[in-house]
Structures are given as structure tokens and as C-alpha cells.
C-alpha positions in Angstrom: -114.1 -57.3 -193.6 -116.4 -55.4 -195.9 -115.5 -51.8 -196.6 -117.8 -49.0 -197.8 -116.0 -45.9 -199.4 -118.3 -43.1 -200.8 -117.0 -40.8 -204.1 -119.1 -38.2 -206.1 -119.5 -35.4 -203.5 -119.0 -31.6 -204.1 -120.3 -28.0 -204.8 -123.0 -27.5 -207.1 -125.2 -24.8 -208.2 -128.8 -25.1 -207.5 -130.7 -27.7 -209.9 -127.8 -29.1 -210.7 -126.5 -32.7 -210.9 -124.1 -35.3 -209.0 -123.8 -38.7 -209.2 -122.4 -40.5 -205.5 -120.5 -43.9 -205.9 -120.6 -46.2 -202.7 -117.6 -49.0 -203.6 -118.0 -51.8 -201.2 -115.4 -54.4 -200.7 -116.7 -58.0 -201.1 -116.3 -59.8 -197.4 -117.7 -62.7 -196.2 -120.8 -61.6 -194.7 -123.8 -61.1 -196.9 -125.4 -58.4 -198.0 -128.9 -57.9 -198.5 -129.9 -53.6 -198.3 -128.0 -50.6 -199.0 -129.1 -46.9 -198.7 -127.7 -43.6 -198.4 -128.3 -41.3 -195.7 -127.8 -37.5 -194.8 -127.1 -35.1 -191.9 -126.7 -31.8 -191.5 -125.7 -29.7 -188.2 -128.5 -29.9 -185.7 -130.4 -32.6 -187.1 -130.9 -36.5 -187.2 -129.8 -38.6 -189.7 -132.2 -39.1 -192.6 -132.6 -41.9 -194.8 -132.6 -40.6 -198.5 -133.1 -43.6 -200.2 -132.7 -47.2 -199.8 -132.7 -50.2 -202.5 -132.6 -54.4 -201.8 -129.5 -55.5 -203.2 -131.2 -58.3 -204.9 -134.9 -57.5 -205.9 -133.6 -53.9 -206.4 -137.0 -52.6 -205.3 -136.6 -49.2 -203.9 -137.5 -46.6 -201.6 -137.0 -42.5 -201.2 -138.1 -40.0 -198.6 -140.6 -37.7 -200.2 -138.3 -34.8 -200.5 -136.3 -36.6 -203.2 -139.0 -38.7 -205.2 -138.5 -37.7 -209.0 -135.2 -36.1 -208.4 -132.8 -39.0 -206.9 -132.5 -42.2 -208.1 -130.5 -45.1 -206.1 -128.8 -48.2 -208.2 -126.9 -50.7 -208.2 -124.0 -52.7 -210.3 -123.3 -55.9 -209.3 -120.4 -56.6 -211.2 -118.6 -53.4 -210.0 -120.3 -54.2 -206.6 -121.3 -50.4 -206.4 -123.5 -48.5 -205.4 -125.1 -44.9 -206.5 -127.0 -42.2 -205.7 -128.0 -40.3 -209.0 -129.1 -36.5 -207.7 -131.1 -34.0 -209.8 -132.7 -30.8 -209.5 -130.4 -30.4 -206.8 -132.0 -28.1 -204.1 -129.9 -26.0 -201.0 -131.7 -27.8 -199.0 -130.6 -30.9 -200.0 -127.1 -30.0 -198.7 -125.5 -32.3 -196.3 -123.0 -35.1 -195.2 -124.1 -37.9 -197.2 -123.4 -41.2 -196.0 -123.2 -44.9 -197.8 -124.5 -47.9 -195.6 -125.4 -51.7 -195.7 -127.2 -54.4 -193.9 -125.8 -57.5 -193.3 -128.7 -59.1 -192.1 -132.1 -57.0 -193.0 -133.3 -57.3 -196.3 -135.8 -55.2 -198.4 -135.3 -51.5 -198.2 -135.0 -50.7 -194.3 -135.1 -47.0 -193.4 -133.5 -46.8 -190.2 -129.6 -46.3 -189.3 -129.7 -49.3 -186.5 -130.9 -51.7 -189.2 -127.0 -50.8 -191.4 -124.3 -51.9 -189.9 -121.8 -50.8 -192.2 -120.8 -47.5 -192.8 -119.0 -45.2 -195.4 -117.2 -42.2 -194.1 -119.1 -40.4 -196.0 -119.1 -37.3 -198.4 -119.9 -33.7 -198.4 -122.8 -32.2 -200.8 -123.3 -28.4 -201.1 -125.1 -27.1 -203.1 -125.5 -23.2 -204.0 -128.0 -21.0 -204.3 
């Protein structure tokens, strides 16, 4: 089956950069949106930023709009999650997912069905 497995996480100093790698396995099941999401204690799981695997239109949550930038490489079939101006706030467990069935640039966890383990991000004030 198709495997998700997240790199690029770390400690940072405030505005800052880090670049996150998703590598997913190619299975048999296709795959039409990837995002990354985020959690941190006491709070829900946010969608950061999603992209359609093939029109590679995109979509971020306001808090990251001119800082992150989510991509794609087909050929390494990876995904990333390019973060500037890295912000405390913006420290958190960052996960990779994909859809297997919804397309476009879906912002909610029950529309991936494919999960990373995820990867820490802290960054320091």
C-alpha cells in the first residue's frame, strides 16, 4: 500500500526557514490531493495548505499566505512544504496526508486517508 513518510522538521529561530519533504510510496490506488496539516496540544488539526496533485492549483490558511509554499515533484513523487518567516506560533506537529479519492485542494482531515507520522517544528523566539 501507499506510504507517506515526512522529513525536514526541526528547531529554528524565529523568521527562519525549513523546507518539509512528504515521500510517498507509489501503490495502486490513485492519488488526486495532498496537504499538510498541523496540531499542537489542546487544539484541532489545521489544514496548512493543500495542492491537487495534477492541476497543482493550491490552497493555504490565511496565517501562512506569502510565507509557505506547498509543491510537488512528480518524478521524485514528493511532496513539500517550503516555510518562511517562520513565526512561534507556527510551532507544531506537522503532518503529510493524501486523498485517494477527492480531488482539488480539500481542507478537511476526513477527506485524506493517508497519513504521515508526522514531524516536529519548533520554532524559537
Amino acid at each position: 500500500q501507499v506510504t507517506l513518510v515526512e522529513s525536514g522538521g526541526g528547531l529554528v529561530q524565529a523568521g527562519g526557514s525549513l523546507r518539509l519533504s512528504c515521500a510517498a510510496s507509489r501503490g495502486t490506488v490513485s492519488r488526486y490531493a495532498m496537504g499538510w496539516f498541523r496540531q499542537t496540544p489542546g487544539k484541532e488539526r489545521e489544514s496548512v495548505a493543500a495542492i491537487d496533485w495534477v492541476a497543482m492549483n493550491t490552497r493555504y490558511t490565511d496565517s501562512v499566505k506569502g510565507r509557505f509554499t506547498i509543491s510537488r515533484d512528480n518524478a521524485k513523487n514528493t511532496l513539500y512544504l517550503q516555510m518562511n518567516s517562520l513565526k512561534p506560533e507556527d510551532t507544531a506537529f506537522y503532518y503529510c496526508a493524501a486523498s485517494s479519492r477527492v480531488g482539488g485542494t480539500p481542507y478537511s482531515q476526513f477527506q485524506f486517508d493517508l497519513w504521515g507520522r508526522g514531524t516536529q517544528v519548533t520554532v524559537s523566539s
